[in-house]
Phi, psi and omega in degrees: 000331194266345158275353183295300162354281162291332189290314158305339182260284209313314164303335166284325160324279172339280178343313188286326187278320183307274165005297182296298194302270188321327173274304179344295189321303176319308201279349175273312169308322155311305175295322201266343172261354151281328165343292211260301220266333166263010148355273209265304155345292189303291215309298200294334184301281187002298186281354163267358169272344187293151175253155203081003169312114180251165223291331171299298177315308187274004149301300170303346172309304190314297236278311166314332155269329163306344202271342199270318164318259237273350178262355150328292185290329176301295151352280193300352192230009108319240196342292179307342179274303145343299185310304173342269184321309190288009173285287197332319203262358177273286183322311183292336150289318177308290195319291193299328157305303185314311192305281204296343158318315186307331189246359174283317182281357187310138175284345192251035159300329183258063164219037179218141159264119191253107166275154185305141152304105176266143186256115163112346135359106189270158179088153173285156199297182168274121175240088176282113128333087199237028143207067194307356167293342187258004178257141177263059141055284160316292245257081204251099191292171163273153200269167210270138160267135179351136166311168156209192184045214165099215191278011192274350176263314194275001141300293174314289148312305154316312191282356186269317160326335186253300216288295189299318173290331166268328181271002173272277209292340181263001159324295226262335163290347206264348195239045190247155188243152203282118173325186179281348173304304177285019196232156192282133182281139143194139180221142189249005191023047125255047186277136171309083206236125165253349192237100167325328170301329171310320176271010190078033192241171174203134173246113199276356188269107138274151184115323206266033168112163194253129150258113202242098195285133179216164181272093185265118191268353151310311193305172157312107158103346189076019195228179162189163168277144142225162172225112203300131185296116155306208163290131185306310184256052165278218184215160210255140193278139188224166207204077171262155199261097185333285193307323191256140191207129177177147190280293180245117193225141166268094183246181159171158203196159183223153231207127132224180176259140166305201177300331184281314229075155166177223180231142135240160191188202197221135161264165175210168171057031153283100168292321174195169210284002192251314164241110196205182163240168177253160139235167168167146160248160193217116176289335196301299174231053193017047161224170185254133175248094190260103160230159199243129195252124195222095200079001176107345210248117174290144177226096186296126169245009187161130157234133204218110130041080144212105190304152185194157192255129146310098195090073171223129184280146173226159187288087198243106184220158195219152197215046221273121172197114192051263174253019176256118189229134177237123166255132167228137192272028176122062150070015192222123178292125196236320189220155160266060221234175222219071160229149199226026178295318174216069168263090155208154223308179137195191182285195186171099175184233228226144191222151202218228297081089190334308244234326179278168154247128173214152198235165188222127172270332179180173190201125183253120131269153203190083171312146195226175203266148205268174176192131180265128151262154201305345191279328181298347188292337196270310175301334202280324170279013142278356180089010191269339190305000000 
């Protein structure tokens, strides 16, 4: 009897520490899955509170972050229920270690048969019982049942708690009427004007030449915008539009260079004078060029051929939706490229060449409707989007 003893009490040990571990497992699996799920909550308010977010973009956030919310929770509650079975039956051996510690310290132990305890044994051990007068029959413990609640419910809420705050809130964006940000521009600059500031434009560059609304008898209407040569090694002058700020935008304009030669094109999705994309054509060295300026610093994502006449008007529109950007030359698409470098909202207008002349006829923007794709969900819930 007194090695069946030990042997039982050492198995309980174990029993025990096993417990303990499965439930900690419970209680951790609870803090990281209310966690990662009010989380993610907070990340998606956030981003619709961020500014310049337009109503789409941050609808799709939303919607990107509930779905990511609730396969968390889903997760989370496939693991605690595995955890589950192994408590139940960890628990139900502890019960049963336990009876027969009890009854091995019992005074009426040398009238019980103990079969030895085997680790891995199916079924609970054997108690013969060989004077059953000295036991009392009612006094039975109850055998303990499977845990319950914990983390395997209170995710699963959270996540629904999001899902009704997300389908109340992208409600209520979808039936919002679109700011002046979403809506489309064009100017022909015969707007009754003596100043381009006057039309909402900024010019955020100094140095790179005065923007000058003149009567250009070639232009539309008889007027254009132009921009006057600057400093020779100046940084190149841009004339962006207060009113349009937009992610996926359709722009376009027609553009020629003076008599000396050079380029004009269009920027879009600008943020400051450092980070911005490009489109331009260059009579100099006949090609269309899409590049993205990223720290100040230009970066070509595509060049294409197109031969041009000098005082020729050319036709110029860029085309942006998420990282897919289109450049088009006189109505014809020349380049096609892929960058997620700044697919987030920005300004949007017209760019020059310091050193040069260039004139500009008119500027269309035509926001276009936005759609968040799955690779974008990992910057935005890093906060970088």
């Amino acid at each position: 009897m007194a090695i069946e003893r030990t042997r039982i009490a050492e198995a309980r040990r174990v029993c025990q520490l096993q417990v303990q571990r499965l439930e900690r497992r419970h209680r951790v699996l609870e803090l990281v899955s209310l966690a990662g799920v009010l989380g993610l909550a907070v990340r998606a308010l956030l981003g619709l509170a961020a500014p310049g977010l337009a109503p789409g973009r941050a609808g799709a956030h939303l919607t990107i972050a509930l779905g990511v919310g609730f396969a968390v929770s889903l997760a989370g509650l496939l693991l605690a229920r595995r955890w589950r079975a192994q408590l139940a039956e960890e628990r139900a051996r502890l019960f049963w270690l336990e009876l027969l510690l009890d009854a091995a310290d019992h005074e009426t132990a040398p009238a019980l048969a103990i079969s030895p305890y085997r680790d891995g044994a199916d079924g609970p051990p054997v108690v013969v019982v060989r004077r059953p007068e000295l036991f009392d029959a009612r006094l039975q413990p109850e055998r303990p049942r499977a845990p319950r609640g914990g983390p395997v419910w209170r995710p699963l809420v959270a996540s629904l708690a999001m899902v009704g705050l997300g389908v109340f809130v992208i409600g209520s964006l979808r039936d919002a009427e679109p700011d002046a940000a979403a809506r489309s521009h064009r100017w022909t600059f015969t707007e009754p004007a003596t100043d381009f500031a006057e039309l909402g434009f900024v010019a955020p560059i100094p140095g790179g030449g005065a923007w000058v609304l003149t009567d250009h008898a070639p232009a539309t209407g008889g007027r254009a915008l132009v921009n006057h040569a600057g400093d020779a090694d100046g940084r190149p002058a841009l004339a962006v539009a207060q009113a349009a700020r937009s992610r996926d935008v359709r722009a376009s304009t027609r553009c020629k260079v003076g008599e000396t030669g050079s380029a004009c094109g269009l920027v879009f999705r600008f943020h400051d004078e450092a980070n911005h994309y490009v489109a331009h054509i260059d009579s100099t060295t006949d090609r269309i060029a899409l590049e993205v300026v990223l720290g100040g610093m230009p970066r070509t994502l595509a060049s294409v051929p197109a031969p041009s006449d000098h005082g020729v008007w050319q036709e110029l529109a860029i085309e942006a939706r998420s990282s897919r950007l289109a450049v088009m030359w006189n109505g014809r698409k020349v380049i096609e490229a892929h960058d997620a470098t700044l697919a987030v909202p920005g300004g949007v207008g017209l760019w020059a060449p310091s050193a040069t002349v260039a004139i500009f006829d008119e500027l269309a923007i035509e926001p276009l409707s936005s759609s968040a794709h799955p690779v974008e969900l990992l910057p935005f819930l890093l906060g970088r989007g």
